[in-house]
Each structure stands twice: as C-alpha cells, then as structure tokens.
Phi, psi and omega in degrees: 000324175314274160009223148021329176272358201258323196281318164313337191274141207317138190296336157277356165301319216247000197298305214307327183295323197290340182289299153345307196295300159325328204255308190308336183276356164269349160283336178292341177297305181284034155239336158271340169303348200239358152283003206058175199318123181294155178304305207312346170263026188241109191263108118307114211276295167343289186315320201252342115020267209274358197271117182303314215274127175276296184287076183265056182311151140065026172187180157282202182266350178254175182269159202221156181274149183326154139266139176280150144003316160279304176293354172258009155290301197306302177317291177330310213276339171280317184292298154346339188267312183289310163341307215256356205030052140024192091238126135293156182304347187293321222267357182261030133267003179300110161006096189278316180302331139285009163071031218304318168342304187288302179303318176256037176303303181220141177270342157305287200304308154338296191303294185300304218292344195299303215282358159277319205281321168255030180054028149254189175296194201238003174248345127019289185283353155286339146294330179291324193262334155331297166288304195299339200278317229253340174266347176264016167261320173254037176223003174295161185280353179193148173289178191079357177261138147259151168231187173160189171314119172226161193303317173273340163294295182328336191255337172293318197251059183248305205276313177336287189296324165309314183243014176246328215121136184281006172291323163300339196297318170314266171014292201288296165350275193310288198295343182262005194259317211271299183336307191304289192317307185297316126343294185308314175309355202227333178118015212263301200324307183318151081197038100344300158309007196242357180264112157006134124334303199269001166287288178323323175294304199300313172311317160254028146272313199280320159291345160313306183313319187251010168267329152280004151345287186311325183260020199268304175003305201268358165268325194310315142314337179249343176283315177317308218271332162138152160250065174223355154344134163267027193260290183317268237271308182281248253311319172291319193283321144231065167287324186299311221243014161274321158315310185301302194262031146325284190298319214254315174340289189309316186310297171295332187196141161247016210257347171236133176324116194320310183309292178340283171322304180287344182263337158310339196266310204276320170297343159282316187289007190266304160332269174270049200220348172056046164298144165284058145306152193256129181280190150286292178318311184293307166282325165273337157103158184281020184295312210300305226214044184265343194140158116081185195287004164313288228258011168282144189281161197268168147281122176303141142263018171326306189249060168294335165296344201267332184290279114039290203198078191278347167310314184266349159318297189300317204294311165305275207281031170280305187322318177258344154259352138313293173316319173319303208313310191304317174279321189239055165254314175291294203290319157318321179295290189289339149291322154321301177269010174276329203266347204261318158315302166278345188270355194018045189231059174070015160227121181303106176268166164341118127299318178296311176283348179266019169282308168321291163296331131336297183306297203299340188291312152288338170294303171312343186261312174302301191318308204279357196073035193260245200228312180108143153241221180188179175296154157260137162309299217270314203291316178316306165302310186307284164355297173323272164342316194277001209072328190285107195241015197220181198288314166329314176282354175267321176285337195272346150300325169284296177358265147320328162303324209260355170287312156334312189294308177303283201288023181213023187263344175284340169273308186317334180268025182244043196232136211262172184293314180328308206294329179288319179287312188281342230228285183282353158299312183284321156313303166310305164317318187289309192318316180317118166288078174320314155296048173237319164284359166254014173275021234268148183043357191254330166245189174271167197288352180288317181309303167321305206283328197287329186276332162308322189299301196310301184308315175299341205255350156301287188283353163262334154263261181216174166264359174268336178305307201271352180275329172278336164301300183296328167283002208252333185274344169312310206282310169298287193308325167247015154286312165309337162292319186287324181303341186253037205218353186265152170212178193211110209247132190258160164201156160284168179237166160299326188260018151096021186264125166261134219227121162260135168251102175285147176256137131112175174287158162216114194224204167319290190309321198252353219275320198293292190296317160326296171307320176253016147328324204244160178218091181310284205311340183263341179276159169290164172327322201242106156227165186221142171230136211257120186248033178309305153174118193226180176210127190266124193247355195181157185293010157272352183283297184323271217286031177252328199263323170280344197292292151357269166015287202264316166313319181270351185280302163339336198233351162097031183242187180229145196223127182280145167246163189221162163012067149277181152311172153265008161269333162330286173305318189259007150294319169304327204261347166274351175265005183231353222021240161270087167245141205274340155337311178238111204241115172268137179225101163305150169206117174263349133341279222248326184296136177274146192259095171216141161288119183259304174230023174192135178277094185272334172307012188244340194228029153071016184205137177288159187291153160312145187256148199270140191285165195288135160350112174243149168282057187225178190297162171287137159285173171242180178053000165303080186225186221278037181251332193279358191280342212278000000 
C-alpha cells in the first residue's frame, strides 16, 4: 500500500525523484570514487559469519539513515520500473558479459514463460513472483535485490511435476523454503565464496541448454501435424517474429519495454488475422485468467497429501527440494554480490539473512501453491541502477505485480504461446556465456574442462549436482597444483650445518614431495630447515615434518626448524614435547604469524611460546587432537 501511495501522489511531487533517479547512481559511483574503497569491498569473513541479527525488514543490515521522500519515491518508482523491466539508459555498462539488457527484457513474460519451463499454469509464475519478490525483499540480506519465479528452480522442479504432478510442487517449495532457511540459521551462505568462475561460467551454460530444451518442447505437437502444417508454420513464424522485434524495438524507442512490446504487437496480429495459435488459455483453461481477486493466490491443498501419506510425500519431493534449495541459494547469493558491488554504498549484504529471506519466501509461495524462485540477476542490477537501493523497492515491485495480476490477467490469456517461446529463446541466448567459447588457450585447460563438466552435468543431471561436481574438480586441480610447488634449495655453512630453504606450501598435497627433499644418510649431524618461504597449512604438514624428523633422529642427527608460526611451534613441541632430535628456535622478532589450527586472535593473546629443548626421548601418545 506504501506503493501504491507513492504512486498515486501528485506528478509534480515525483518529477525531482525521477530526475534522481537517472542521475544517482552515478553520483554515487563518483562519490564512492573520491572516498575510496567502499566498506563493501573489504568482506569480513569472521563478521558475516558470527552475525546473529536475521529479520532487518524495510532497511539495511548496518545502520542507515530513514529514507526521505525522495528516496521512497525514487525506490517506489524503481520497483515500478523493474515490474515493467524497464531498461534504462544507465545499465549499458552493467556488466556486460551477462548480458542483462537482454536477459531482463520483461518481467511478466519471464514470470509465465518459467512457469511453462516448470509445468505449471501460467499465472503460477506471476504469483510465485508476487509473493516471493515481496517476502525476500523485506526479509533478504541487503535492499536492492527483487526476486521471483526464475529459469533455474523451474528447470529443477520440471521432472517433479512431469512425473508425479503439479499437485507435489507446493510441498517441494516449503521443504526447499524450510532448507534455505535453515542453512542461512547454521551459517552455510558464507561458502559461496568458494565457487569457482568456471563453475559459474559452466551453470549458466548448462542452463541456457536446458531451458532451451524446454522451450523446443513446445514445436512437438505443430511438427507431429508436418511441417507445412498450419499449426507448425504460425508457431515458427511467430516465434521468428517475437525474437525480431525483440531485437528491432530497442533501436526505435526504449520508452517501451522490447518484450513487452513484442508479445503485445504478436498477439494483436493473432487476433486479428485469426491465426491458429495456441493461448495462455488454451492450456491453463479460462479459470486460470479470470481476473479480479479470484486469481489472487490461495492456501494450496496439496497438503492434504502430505496428511494422507507423509513418508511418501517427503521420500518424492526431498531429492528436488534439496536441488531447489541448493540453486537458488548460489544464485540468490551471487546476485547479492554482485548487487553490493554495484550499489556501492558501503553496505555489505547478509549471506546468512539472504538464506533466510529466500527461505522464508519460498515457504510463503509454497504455502499460497506458487512454483518457488530465487534472486534475479538481470532484474536486480536494473532495480540497482534505477536507484532502488532499499528493501522498498523490491516489495513495490511485488506490489505492482501483484496489481497487475487482478486487474491484467484476462489479457495475459490471451497471449499466445510462441510470443513466450520467442521471449525465452532469446532469454537462453542472453544466458549463455558466450565469451567461454573464446577461452580456448587463454586460460589453463583444467578450467575449459571444468566449465564443460558443470554443463554437461547440468544439462544431464542438475545444477546442484554440476555445482558440486565442478567445485570439488576446481578444488583437486588446485590442490594439485600447489603440491607441485614445493621445493628445496640446500647450501652447507662454514661451520658444517646444512641449510634447506623451502619454497611453496606445504599442506596434504605436498607433505609426499616434502619427504622426499631429504637425504638423511647423506646429510651432515646438523641441519636446519628454513621456512622463510614456505607455509605449513594443515595437520599432514605437521606430521610430514615430524617424519623428517624421526629420520634423521634414527641416524643420530638433529634437525633445526627455523621460521615457523607460533602456533606451528607450539603444535610441534605438544605433539613432541622436548625431544632433542628436534630443536625448535622461535624468534618472535622475525617468525611469520599465520594459524594452522587455532585462531588465537579470537582469544584476545598471542599463543605460548614452546617450551626449551631438553635432552631427553620423544614421547609417545601424545598427538595433535590432544594439543589443541
């Protein structure tokens, strides 16, 4: 209603926001330039972590000064922009290589066509994105995101409804809503941080495929008739000429949304040309697109089902309310950051609360029977751009949507499919990452392959499958890499002491290549090893070290550590006590500070210094689960 009041208030009130609107984000970029690095790029990991407070409706997560009048227009007038997918003149430099022009041509046509791409009706995804945009805008990690029915849940919850029903689909939302949520609560969002480029690149390749898959789906039925058929020949054609003036729109005028335009232009020429097209109608039946507070959503009685027989209820839609959970939780995240980037304006969002908000948004869409989403990319950034930098502007998008939804549902069934199938073609192109196919030599080839893997493993299984696959071969490949780096460069002294100086990490991967650096039976009674640089990273590292050790003490030599942590040193001397084989010599002067198994900087004092060397035997049973 806030909305709706913002929209309603006299048009000379709104010229100054609207002038804003075109202008601010670029003063704000040259206002965060001439302050320098904004907090949002300096990411605490500890913080963002540890943060407890989840529900910041209707503000950010730090503290913010009110909004003024103007900013709750300018916000009201961006959720309003983005409803309508807007583009404004601001965005062409918005990160181009996703292609947001393209990708957030309308936010209606989208909103249906998902919701054929997950097999339901088609006012489903306009409900799904009503509610969801407006409970994860105010219950989300940072203002400025919209959310709503999106292309990767729709392709997760597809084989559900294909092969049980769309009567399962609530059910799976709430259980993939209570997951989300539940994640955001233990802290899981941080680790976000941990997926690749080239996972990502592979994720919105392998989804492009298979959302066009979905929409190829749809020639089957006018090709089964031949193709000179006149069912085939109007679906192609205007599918040809929905793509065209897609494409040809922006060129004449940007004051109307391309999409928009083009399924309004083809659906007028179906109409009166009386083509044999296929409707909105024709397929959801006119219930779907009667209208007026009818077509507002409902409490689902799916689950009567889940009362009835709730074992086997949960054993179907757990396997696809996990994967929901899973996508759109990455993407929901990397939209964040992506949004924190661009909005620059020194507030970092929640990983944890946009799990949250996400979660609950979905719970509410499940709940109401809708399909479920996550953030959008292209819609988010535009919203950004547009000024709408608060929470407002994400609920005033649900808003307007959902106004829409009363009063504009008797025209949406009258729209055919092809122009949505043409809408979504053109969607799929945008998605692709096109600049992936020129990295052929530019990057190394463990990457190339890794972005193939995630597609394929997308388009044959899932995308939480192919997200998990690709991080875990990112992860190997560059453990392996690292493993190959450690060396050791020796010299003798004058006083007959040999000195190795390691190079490279030394963690799992390397502790074997470690080991086999030394030549105990050859070296002199007295070495030392000089870790200047080098990094000990993990407990195969210790105990690669002890090992060392234990070799050279068998032949009766002594082997020096030189510039470890000090937690290095004091994992060593509780897992060895004094044993005189191995002589630690701390300089708390010159020893480099890093944790290998305790954040002592959490417990307000530097670690205990190791105790002095004595002449007596290595203990036994002594190991590192008891030092810690």
């Amino acid at each position: 209603m806030l909305a709706l009041a913002v929209v309603l208030a006299p048009a000379a009130a709104l010229r100054a926001p609207i002038t804003q609107l075109k202008q601010g984000p670029r003063r704000a970029l040259r206002r965060a330039a001439a302050a320098g690095p904004p907090a949002s790029r300096a990411e605490d990991l500890v913080a963002n972590a540890g943060d407890l407070r989840l529900f910041t409706p209707l503000g950010p997560r730090k503290p913010a000064a009110p909004l003024d009048g103007d900013a709750l227009a300018a916000n009201a007038l961006s959720g309003f922009a983005v409803s309508l997918a807007m583009i404004p003149e601001g965005n062409k430099n918005i990160q181009d290589d996703f292609n947001i022009r393209e990708f957030a041509r309308a936010m209606i046509p989208e909103a249906v066509a998902f919701a054929f791409v997950a097999g339901v009706s088609p006012i489903v995804g306009l409900q799904t994105t009503a509610v969801l945009g407006f409970v994860a805008a105010a219950f989300g990690g940072r203002g400025g995101m919209t959310s709503g029915a999106s292309g990767a849940c729709a392709v997760v919850v597809a084989g559900l409804v294909r092969e049980h029903g769309a009567g399962y689909l609530p059910g799976c939302v709430v259980l993939a809503g209570f997951a989300q949520a539940f994640l955001g609560l233990v802290g899981a969002g941080k680790f976000i941080r941990m997926v690749p480029h080239p996972v990502m690149l592979g994720f919105v390749n392998g989804l492009a495929v298979v959302m066009l898959s979905a929409q190829l789906t749809h020639f089957r039925a006018p090709l089964a008739l031949g193709l000179r058929s006149p069912e085939f020949l109007t679906m192609a054609g205007l599918t040809a000429a929905t793509m065209a003036l897609v494409t040809v729109v922006p060129r004449v005028t940007r004051r109307v949304p391309p999409s928009l335009a083009a399924v309004a232009a083809v659906t007028l020429a179906t109409r009166i040309l009386h083509l044999p097209a296929t409707t909105l109608v024709d397929l959801a039946g006119p219930a779907a697109f009667a209208g007026g507070v009818g077509v507002l959503p409902a409490l689902s009685p799916t689950f009567a089902v889940l009362a009835l027989a709730p074992w086997s209820f949960l054993c179907t839609v757990a396997p696809y309310a996990a994967t929901m959970a899973v996508v759109g939780i990455v993407e929901s995240l990397l939209t964040m950051q992506l949004v924190d980037g661009l909005a620059d304006d020194g507030t970092r969002g929640s990983t944890r609360q946009e799990c949250v908000g996400q979660g609950l948004g979905n719970l509410a869409s499940g709940l109401l029977g809708g399909q479920g989403g996550c953030a959008l990319i292209g819609q988010s950034l535009i919203n950004v751009q547009s000024g709408g930098t608060s929470r407002l502007s994400g609920m005033a998008m649900a808003a307007f949507l959902a106004l829409g939804l009363v009063f504009g549902a008797p025209l949406l069934g009258g729209v055919p499919v092809a122009s949505l199938v043409g809408v979504m073609l053109l969607v799929c192109k945008s998605t692709f990452a096109w600049s992936s196919l020129r990295l052929w030599g530019r990057v190394p080839r463990v990457d190339l392959f890794v972005v193939a893997l995630v597609s394929l493993v997308t388009v044959c299984r899932d995308l939480a499958q192919a997200v998990g696959a690709g991080v875990v071969v990112s992860a190997l490949a560059f453990a392996w890499e690292q493993s190959k780096r450690i060396r050791a460069d020796a010299a003798v002294g004058g006083d007959g002491r040999k000195t190795y100086a390691l190079r490279g990490p030394l963690f799992f991967g390397s502790s074997t290549a470690f080991r086999e650096l030394f030549a105990p039976s050859d070296d002199p009674t007295d070495v030392v090893l000089d870790f200047s640089g080098s990094r000990v990273l993990d407990h195969s590292a210790l105990e690669a070290i002890n090992d060392v050790a234990a070799r050279y003490a068998a032949l009766g030599k002594t082997l020096r550590l030189r510039r470890l942590s000090p937690d290095c040193y004091q994992l060593l001397a509780a897992r060895n006590g004094a044993w005189s084989a191995l002589v630690l010599e701390a300089d708390a002067d010159s020893d480099p500070i890093y944790e290998v198994a305790v954040d002592y900087s959490k417990k307000g004092a530097a670690p205990p210094k190791p105790p002095k060397p004595t002449t007596r035997d290595r203990p036994t049973g002594a190991g590192f689960g008891e030092a810690g």
